[in-house]
C-alpha positions in Angstrom: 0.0 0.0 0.0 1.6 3.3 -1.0 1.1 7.0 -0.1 0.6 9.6 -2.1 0.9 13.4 -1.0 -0.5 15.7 -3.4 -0.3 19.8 -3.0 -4.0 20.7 -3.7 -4.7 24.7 -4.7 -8.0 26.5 -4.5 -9.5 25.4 -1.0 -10.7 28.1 0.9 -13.2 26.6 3.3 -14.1 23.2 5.1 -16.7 22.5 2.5 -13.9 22.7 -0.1 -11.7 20.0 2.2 -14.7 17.4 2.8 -15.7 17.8 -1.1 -12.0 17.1 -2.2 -11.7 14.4 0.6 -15.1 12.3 -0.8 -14.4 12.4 -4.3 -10.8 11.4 -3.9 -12.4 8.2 -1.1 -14.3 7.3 -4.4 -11.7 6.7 -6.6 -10.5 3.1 -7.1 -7.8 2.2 -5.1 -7.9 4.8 -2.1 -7.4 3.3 1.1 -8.2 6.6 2.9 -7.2 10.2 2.2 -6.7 12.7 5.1 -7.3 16.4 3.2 -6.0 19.4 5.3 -7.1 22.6 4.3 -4.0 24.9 5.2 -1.5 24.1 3.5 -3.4 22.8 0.9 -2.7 19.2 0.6 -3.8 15.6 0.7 -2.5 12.1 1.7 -4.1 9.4 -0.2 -3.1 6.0 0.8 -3.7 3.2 -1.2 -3.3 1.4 -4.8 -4.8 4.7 -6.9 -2.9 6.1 -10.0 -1.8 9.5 -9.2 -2.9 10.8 -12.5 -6.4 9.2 -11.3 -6.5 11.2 -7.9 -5.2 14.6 -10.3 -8.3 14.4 -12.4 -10.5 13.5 -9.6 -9.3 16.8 -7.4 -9.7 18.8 -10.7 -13.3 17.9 -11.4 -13.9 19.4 -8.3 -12.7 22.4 -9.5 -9.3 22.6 -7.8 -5.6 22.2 -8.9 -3.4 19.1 -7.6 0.3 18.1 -8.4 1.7 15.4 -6.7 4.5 16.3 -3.7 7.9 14.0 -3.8 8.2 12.3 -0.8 10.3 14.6 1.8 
């Protein structure tokens, strides 16, 4: 099972977190993803293609990139 941290822009408010956090729990694969609204990011554990988690966060209407790993 992996982790994957992605830098999310365009949150402003807890409804923007919980939205981004469903849709990303309904993509194939995720484990779990714990979304934090300041700064701006997401850590999605489980099997999901990054690019898959990227479009989901977008179709909300926010910008994602995946983090390297610190």
């Amino acid at each position: 099972m992996n982790n994957t941290n992605l830098k999310i822009t365009g949150m402003t408010c807890n409804h923007c977190m919980r939205a981004v956090t469903k849709a990303l729990e309904a993509v194939s694969g995720v484990q779990s993803a714990e979304v934090t609204l300041t700064p701006g990011s997401a850590v999605v554990t489980g099997s999901a293609d990054p690019a898959a988690l990227i479009a989901t966060v977008q179709e909300e209407g926010y910008e994602a990139e995946v983090q390297a790993h610190a």
